[in-house]
GUZADO-7305 format. One record per residue (C-alpha): chain; residue number from 1; residue in one letter; x negated, y, z. Coordinates in nm, 2 decimals, padded with zeros to 4 digits, always signed. Layout:
VOKOL cadena num residuo     xx     yy     zz
VOKOL      A NUM       a      X      Y      Z
...
END
This chain:
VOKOL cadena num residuo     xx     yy     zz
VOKOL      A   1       x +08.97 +04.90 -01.13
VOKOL      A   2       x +09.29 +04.85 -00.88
VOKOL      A   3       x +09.30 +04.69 -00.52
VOKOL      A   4       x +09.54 +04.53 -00.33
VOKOL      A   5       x +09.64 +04.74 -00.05
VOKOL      A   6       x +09.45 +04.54 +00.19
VOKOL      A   7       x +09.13 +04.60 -00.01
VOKOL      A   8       x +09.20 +04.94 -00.09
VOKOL      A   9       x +09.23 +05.02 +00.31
VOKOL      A  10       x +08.87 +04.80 +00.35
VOKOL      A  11       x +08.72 +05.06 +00.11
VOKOL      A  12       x +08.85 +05.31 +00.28
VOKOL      A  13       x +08.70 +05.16 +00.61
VOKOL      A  14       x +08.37 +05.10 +00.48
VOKOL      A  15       x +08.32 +05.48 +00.32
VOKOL      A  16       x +08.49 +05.61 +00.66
VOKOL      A  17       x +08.23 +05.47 +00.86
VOKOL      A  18       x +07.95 +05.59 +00.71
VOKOL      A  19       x +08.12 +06.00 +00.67
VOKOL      A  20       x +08.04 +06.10 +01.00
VOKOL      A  21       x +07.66 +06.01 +01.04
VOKOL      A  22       x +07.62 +06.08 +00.62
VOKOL      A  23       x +07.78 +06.48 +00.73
VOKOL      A  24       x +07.51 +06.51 +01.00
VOKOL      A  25       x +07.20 +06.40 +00.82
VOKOL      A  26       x +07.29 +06.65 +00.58
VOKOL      A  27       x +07.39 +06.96 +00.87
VOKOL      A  28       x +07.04 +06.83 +01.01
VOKOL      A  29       x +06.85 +06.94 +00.68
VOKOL      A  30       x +06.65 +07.23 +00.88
VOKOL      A  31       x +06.60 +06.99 +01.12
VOKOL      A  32       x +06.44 +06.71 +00.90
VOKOL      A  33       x +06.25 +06.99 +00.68
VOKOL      A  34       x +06.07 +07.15 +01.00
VOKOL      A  35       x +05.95 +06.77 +01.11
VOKOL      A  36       x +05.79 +06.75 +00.73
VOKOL      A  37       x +05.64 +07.06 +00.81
VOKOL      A  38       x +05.43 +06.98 +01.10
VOKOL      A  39       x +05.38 +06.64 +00.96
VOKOL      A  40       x +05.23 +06.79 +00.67
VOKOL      A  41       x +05.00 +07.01 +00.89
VOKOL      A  42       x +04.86 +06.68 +01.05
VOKOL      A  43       x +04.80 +06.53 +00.75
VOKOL      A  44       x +04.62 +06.84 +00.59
VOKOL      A  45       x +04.39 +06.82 +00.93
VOKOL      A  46       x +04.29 +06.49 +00.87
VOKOL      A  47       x +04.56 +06.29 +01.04
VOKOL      A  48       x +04.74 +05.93 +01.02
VOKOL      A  49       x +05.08 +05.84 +01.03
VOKOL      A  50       x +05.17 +05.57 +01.28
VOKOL      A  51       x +05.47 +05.38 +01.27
VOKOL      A  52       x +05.64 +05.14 +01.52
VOKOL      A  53       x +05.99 +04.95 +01.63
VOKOL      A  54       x +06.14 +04.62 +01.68
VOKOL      A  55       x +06.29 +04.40 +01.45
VOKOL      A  56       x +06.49 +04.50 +01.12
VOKOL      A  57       x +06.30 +04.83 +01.27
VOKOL      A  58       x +06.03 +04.69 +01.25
VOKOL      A  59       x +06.04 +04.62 +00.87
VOKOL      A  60       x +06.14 +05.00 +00.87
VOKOL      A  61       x +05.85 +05.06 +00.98
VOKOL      A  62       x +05.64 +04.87 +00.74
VOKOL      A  63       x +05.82 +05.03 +00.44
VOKOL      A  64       x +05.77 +05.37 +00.54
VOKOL      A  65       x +05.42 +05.35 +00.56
VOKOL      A  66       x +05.36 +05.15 +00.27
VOKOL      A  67       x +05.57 +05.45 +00.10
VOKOL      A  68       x +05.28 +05.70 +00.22
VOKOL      A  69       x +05.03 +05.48 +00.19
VOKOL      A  70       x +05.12 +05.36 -00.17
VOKOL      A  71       x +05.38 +05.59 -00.31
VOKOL      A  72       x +05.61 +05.49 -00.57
VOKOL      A  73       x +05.64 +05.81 -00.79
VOKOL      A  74       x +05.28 +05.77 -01.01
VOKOL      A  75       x +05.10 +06.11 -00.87
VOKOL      A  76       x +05.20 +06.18 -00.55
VOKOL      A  77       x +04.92 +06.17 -00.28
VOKOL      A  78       x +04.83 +05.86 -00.08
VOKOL      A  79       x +04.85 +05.93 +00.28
VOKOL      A  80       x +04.73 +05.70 +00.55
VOKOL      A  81       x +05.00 +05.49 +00.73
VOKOL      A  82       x +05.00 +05.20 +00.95
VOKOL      A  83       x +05.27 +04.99 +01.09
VOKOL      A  84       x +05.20 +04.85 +01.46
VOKOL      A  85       x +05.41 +04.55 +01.38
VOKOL      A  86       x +05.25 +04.40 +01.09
VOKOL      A  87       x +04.97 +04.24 +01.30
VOKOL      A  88       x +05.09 +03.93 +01.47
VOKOL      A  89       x +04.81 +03.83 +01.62
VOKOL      A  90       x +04.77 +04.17 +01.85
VOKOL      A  91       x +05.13 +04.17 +01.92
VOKOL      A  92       x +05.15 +03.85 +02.04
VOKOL      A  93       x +04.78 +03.85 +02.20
VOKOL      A  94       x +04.87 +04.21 +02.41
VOKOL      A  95       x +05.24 +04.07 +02.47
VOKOL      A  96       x +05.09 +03.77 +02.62
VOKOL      A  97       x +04.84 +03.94 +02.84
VOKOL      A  98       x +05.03 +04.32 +02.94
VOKOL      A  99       x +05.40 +04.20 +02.81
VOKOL      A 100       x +05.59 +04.34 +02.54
VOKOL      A 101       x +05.67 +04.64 +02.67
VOKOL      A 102       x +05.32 +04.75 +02.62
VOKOL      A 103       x +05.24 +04.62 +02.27
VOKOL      A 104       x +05.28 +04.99 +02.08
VOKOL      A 105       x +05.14 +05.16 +02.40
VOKOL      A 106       x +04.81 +04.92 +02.39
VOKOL      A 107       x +04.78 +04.98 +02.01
VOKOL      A 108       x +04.82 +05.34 +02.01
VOKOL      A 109       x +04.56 +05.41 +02.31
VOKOL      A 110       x +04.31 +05.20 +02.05
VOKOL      A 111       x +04.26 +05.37 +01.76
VOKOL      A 112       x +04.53 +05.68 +01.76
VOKOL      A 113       x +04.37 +06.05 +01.76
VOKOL      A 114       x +04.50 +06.39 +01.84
VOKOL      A 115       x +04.55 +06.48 +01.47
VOKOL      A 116       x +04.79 +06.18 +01.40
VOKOL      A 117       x +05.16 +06.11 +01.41
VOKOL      A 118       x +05.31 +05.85 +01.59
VOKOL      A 119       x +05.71 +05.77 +01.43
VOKOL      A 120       x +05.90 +05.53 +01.69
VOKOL      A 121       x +06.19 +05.41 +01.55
VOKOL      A 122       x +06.51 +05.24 +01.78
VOKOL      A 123       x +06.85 +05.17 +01.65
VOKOL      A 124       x +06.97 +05.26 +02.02
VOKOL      A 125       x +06.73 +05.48 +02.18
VOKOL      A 126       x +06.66 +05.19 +02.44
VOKOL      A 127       x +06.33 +05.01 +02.27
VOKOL      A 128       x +06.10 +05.01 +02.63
VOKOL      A 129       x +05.82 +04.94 +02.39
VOKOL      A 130       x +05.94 +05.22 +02.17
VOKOL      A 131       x +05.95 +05.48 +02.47
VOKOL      A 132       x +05.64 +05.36 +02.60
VOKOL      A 133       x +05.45 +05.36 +02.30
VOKOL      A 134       x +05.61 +05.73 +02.27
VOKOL      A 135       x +05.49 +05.86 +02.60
VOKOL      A 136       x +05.14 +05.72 +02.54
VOKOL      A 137       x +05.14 +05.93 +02.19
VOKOL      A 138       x +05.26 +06.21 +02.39
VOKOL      A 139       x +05.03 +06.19 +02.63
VOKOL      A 140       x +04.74 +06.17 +02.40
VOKOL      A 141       x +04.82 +06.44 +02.14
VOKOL      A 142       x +04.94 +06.33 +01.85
VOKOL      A 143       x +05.28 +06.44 +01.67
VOKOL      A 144       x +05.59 +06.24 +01.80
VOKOL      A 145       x +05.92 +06.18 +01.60
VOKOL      A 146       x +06.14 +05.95 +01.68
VOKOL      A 147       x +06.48 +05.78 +01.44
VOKOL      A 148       x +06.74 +05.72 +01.68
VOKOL      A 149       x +07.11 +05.58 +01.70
VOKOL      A 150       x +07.34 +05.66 +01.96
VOKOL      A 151       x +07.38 +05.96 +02.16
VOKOL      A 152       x +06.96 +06.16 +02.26
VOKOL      A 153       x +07.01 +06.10 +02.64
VOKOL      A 154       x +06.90 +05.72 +02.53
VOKOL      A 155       x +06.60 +05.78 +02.26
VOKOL      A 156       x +06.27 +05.86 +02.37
VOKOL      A 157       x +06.14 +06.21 +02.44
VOKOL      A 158       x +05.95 +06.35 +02.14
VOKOL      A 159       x +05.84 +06.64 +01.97
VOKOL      A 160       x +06.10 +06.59 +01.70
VOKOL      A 161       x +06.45 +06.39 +01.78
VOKOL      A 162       x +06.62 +06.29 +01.47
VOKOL      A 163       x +06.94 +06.06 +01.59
VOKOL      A 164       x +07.23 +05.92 +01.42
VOKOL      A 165       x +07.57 +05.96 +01.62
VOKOL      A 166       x +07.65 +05.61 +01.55
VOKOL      A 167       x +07.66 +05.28 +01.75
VOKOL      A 168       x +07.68 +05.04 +01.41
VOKOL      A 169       x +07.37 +04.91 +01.33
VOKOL      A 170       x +07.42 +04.89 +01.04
VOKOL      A 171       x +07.53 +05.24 +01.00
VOKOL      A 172       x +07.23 +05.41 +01.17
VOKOL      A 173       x +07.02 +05.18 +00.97
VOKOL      A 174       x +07.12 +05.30 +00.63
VOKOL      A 175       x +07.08 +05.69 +00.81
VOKOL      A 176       x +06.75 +05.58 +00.88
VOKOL      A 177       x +06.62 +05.46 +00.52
VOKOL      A 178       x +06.78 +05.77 +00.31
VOKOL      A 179       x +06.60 +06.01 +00.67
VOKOL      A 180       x +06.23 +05.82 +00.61
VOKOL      A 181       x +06.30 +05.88 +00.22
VOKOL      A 182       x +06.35 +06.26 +00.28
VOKOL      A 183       x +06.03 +06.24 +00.52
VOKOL      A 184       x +05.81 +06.09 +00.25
VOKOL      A 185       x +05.93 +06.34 -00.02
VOKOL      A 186       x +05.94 +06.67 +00.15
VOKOL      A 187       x +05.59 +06.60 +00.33
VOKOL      A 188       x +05.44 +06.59 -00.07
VOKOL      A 189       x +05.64 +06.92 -00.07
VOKOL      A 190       x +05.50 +07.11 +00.17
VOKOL      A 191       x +05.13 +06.93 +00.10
VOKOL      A 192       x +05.15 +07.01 -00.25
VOKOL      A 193       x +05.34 +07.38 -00.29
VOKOL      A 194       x +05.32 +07.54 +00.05
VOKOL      A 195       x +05.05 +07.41 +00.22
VOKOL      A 196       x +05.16 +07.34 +00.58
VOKOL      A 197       x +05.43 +07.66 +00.56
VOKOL      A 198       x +05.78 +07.65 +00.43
VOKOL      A 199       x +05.88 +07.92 +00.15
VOKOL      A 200       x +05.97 +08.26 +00.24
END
């Protein structure tokens, strides 16, 4: 199929906007595989996956734990998984009563445990909900990880910092999809074939 020039330089665009952030999921592969690991571990000791952000994050967040919580691939394990967004009715009870800032923190001080995971996911780094609902996770245990865009100064402290260098939305959203895919898959990896260790 042939272009114009003027389309042929707006492919170009589109592919060169994506290389950078593409290159440094994969150069991040360690990275992503050790935050399966100790996921894994939590789940093997009982543990939940909790899942949390704002907006189009938001619906991030309800897809990745309807990914544990129902997998796609017939035969992979179940895991539980909530989303703290899906329930309207708490987020817009505790944001009318504490503010929004505190609707994940509120949540998470409810029914999270020390064996769980909490997942915080910002486009930016900048979600106050986000990095409150991360400190309260810190502070009461479980596992933090957090999906980031931007530059780490901005995201939330966390056990595990996984950020795309990128400012485009939309770019550090589609990071953000194929990094929750690689979550899912390699935490039925190390569940099923090494237990909660990776491969000598």
């Amino acid at each position: 199929m042939s272009f114009s020039p003027v389309g042929e330089a707006a492919v170009h665009r589109a592919f060169a906007r994506r290389e950078a952030a593409a290159q440094h999921l994969a150069d991040t592969a360690g990275q992503v595989a050790a935050v399966c690991r100790d996921m894994a571990a939590r789940f093997r000791r009982g543990g939940k996956l909790i899942v949390f952000g704002n907006g189009e994050s938001a619906a991030d967040a309800s897809h990745l734990a309807v990914e544990f919580m129902h997998p796609v691939m017939v035969g992979k394990r179940a895991l539980p998984a909530v989303a703290l967004g899906n329930d309207s009715a708490t987020l817009s009870g505790v944001g009318a009563r504490e503010g929004f800032a505190g609707v994940f923190e509120h949540q998470l001080r409810a029914f999270a445990g020390s064996e769980d995971i909490a997942l915080g996911i910002s486009p930016d780094g900048r979600c106050r909900n986000v990095h409150r609902g991360l400190a309260a996770a810190r502070r009461l245990g479980l596992l933090t990880v957090v999906l980031s865009g931007g530059v780490p100064e901005e995201a939330p402290a966390a056990d595990h910092l996984l950020v795309v260098p990128a400012t485009d939305p939309l770019v550090v959203k589609e990071m953000h999809m194929t990094t929750y895919h690689m979550l899912w898959e390699l935490v039925q990896v190390f569940l099923e074939q090494y237990g909660t260790e990776p491969p000598a």
